[in-house]
N, C-alpha and C positions, 0 to 999 in steps of 0.2 A: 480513550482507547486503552487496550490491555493488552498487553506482549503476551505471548503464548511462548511456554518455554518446558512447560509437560511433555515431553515425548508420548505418550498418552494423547492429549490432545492436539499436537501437533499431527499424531496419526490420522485422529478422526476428519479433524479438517482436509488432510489428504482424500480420503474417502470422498466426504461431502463436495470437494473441489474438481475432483474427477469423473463426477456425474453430471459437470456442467462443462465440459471441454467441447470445443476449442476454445472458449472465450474467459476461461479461467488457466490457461496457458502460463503467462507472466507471471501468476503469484504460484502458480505450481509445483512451478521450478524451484524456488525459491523455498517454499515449506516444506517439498522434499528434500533439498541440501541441510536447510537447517534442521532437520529430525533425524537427518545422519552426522553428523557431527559437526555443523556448521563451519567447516574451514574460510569459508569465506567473510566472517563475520558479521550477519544480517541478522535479522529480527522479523517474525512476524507480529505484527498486529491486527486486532478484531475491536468491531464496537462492543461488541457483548457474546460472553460465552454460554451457550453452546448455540444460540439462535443470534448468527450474525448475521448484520445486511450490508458488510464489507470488511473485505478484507486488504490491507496492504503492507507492503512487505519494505522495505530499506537498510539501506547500510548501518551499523548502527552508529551514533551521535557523535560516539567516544574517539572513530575510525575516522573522521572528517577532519581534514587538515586543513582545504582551501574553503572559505563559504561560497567564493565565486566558481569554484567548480561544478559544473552542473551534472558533469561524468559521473563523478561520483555520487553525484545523491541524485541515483534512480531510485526512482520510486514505481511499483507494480499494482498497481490497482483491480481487486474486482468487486462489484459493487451489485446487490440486488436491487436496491431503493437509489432513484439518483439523487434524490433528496439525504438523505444519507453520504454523499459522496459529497453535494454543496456543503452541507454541515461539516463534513470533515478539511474541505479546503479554505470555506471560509471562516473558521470559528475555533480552530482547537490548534495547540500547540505542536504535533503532527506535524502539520506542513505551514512553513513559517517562510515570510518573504525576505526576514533576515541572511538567508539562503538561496543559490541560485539550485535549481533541480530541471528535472524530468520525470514526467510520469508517463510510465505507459499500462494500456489495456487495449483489450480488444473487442470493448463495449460501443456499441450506436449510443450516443450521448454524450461520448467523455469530454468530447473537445468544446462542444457547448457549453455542459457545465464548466469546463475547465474558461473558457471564456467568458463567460458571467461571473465568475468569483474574481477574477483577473480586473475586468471591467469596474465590478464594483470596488474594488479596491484602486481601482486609478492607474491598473497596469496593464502592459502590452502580453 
């Protein structure tokens, strides 16, 4: 995954993100605060620039004080490929079970995949 931190890029993803609403909502927010001066301190990420097939957004790593807090590491998902979204929960550094989280979107699928990467990993 690659943090986006171009203001430049960060634009164009706004553009690209807001030709698929409602369902790119959660990470919207998010790329729009962080392309205005990110007071919240969040991070986007993409699997690949400038042809993504997901995007998600989180607190950054540095910001996390509790691992069992889950509040804090929301996580915003939008995903074109769901394949893509399993690769990303099940296989990459990302999203790590060392950490309690939540993820949200407001894609048909999420909780599937989110449930099969869970599963296969032996968790609830």
């Amino acid at each position: 995954m690659q943090i986006l931190r171009c203001p430049a890029q960060l634009q164009l993803l706004e553009e690209a993100l807001r030709k698929s609403l409602p369902t790119t909502l959660p990470v919207l927010g998010t790329v729009m605060t962080v392309a205005r001066g990110n007071p919240a301190s969040h991070e986007v990420l993409v699997d690949s620039w400038p042809h993504f097939s997901i995007v998600l957004t989180r607190l950054r790593p540095e910001e996390h004080r509790d691992p069992r807090d889950y509040y804090t590491n929301q996580l915003a998902v939008f995903y074109r490929d769901k394949g893509a979204l399993q690769a990303l929960l099940g296989g990459t550094e990302v999203v790590t079970g060392a950490r309690a989280f939540q993820i949200m979107g407001m894609q048909d699928g999420l909780d599937e995949a989110v449930r099969e990467v869970a599963s296969a990993r032996g968790l609830k």
